[in-house]
C-alpha positions in Angstrom: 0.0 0.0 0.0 1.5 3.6 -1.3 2.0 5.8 1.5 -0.3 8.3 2.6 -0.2 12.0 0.8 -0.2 15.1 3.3 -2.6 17.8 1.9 0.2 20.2 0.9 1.9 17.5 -1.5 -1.2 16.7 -3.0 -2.2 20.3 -4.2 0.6 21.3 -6.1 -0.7 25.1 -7.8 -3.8 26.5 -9.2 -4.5 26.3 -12.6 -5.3 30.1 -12.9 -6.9 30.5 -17.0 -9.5 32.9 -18.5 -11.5 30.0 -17.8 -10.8 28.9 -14.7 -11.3 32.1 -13.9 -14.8 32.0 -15.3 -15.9 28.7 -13.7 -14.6 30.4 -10.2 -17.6 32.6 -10.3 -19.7 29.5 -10.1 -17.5 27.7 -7.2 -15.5 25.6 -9.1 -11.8 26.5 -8.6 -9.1 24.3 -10.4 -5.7 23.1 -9.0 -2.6 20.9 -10.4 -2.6 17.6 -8.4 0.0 14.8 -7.3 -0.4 12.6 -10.0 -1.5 9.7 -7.7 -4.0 11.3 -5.7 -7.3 10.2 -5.8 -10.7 12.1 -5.4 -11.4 11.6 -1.5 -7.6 12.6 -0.5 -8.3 15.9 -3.2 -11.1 16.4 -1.4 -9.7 16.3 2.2 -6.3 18.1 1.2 -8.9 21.3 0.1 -11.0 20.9 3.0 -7.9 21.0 5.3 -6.0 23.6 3.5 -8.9 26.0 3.0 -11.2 25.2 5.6 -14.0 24.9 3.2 -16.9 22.4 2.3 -16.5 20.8 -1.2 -19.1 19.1 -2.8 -17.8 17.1 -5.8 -14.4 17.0 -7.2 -13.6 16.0 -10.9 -10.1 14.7 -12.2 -8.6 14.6 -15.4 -5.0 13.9 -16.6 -3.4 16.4 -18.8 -1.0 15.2 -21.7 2.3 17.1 -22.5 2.1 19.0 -25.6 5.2 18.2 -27.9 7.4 21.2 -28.4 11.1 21.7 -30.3 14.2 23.2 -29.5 16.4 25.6 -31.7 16.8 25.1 -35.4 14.4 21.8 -34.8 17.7 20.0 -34.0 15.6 17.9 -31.0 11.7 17.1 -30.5 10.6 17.0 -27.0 7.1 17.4 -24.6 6.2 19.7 -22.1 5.0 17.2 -18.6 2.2 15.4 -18.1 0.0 16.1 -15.4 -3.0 15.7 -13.6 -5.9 18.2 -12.9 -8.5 18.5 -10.1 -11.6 20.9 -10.5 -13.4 21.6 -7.0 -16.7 22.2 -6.7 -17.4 24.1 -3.3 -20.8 23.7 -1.1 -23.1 27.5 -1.5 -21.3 30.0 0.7 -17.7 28.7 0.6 -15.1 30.4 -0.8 -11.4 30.5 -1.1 -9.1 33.8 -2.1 -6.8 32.2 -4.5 -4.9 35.8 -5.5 -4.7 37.3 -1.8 
């Protein structure tokens, strides 16, 4: 059995797009994830970290996008990673910028 993640491995950063932006207004706020974290520990490390509520948590993995060096001499990709959008209960919030 894998060891157990503390809530400040598993959030990594928030994804912080036009988009995410947008959905932010709705309660959904979107954060990189430890690739081996699964939807109850996402949902603990926010609760702890924020002090919030969450309702439902959706995971997806994100595939590196190929990319080339200089003079195309080498091909190479950008990481993979995973991505967790939170959905908070009515009246939760968390201040992502301050």
């Amino acid at each position: 059995m894998a060891p157990r993640l503390l809530p400040e491995d598993i959030i990594i950063r928030p994804v912080l797009t036009e988009r995410s932006w947008r959905a932010m207004e709705e309660g959904k706020y979107t954060f990189e994830v430890h690739p081996d974290a699964s939807k109850p520990e996402i949902r603990r490390a926010v609760e702890e970290l924020f002090g919030v509520k969450v309702e439902k948590v959706w995971t997806m993995r994100v595939k590196g996008k190929p990319r080339r060096t200089r003079l195309d001499r080498r091909h190479g990709r950008t990481k993979s990673w995973k991505k967790a959008i939170v959905k908070l209960a009515p009246g939760h919030k968390i201040d992502i910028v301050g």
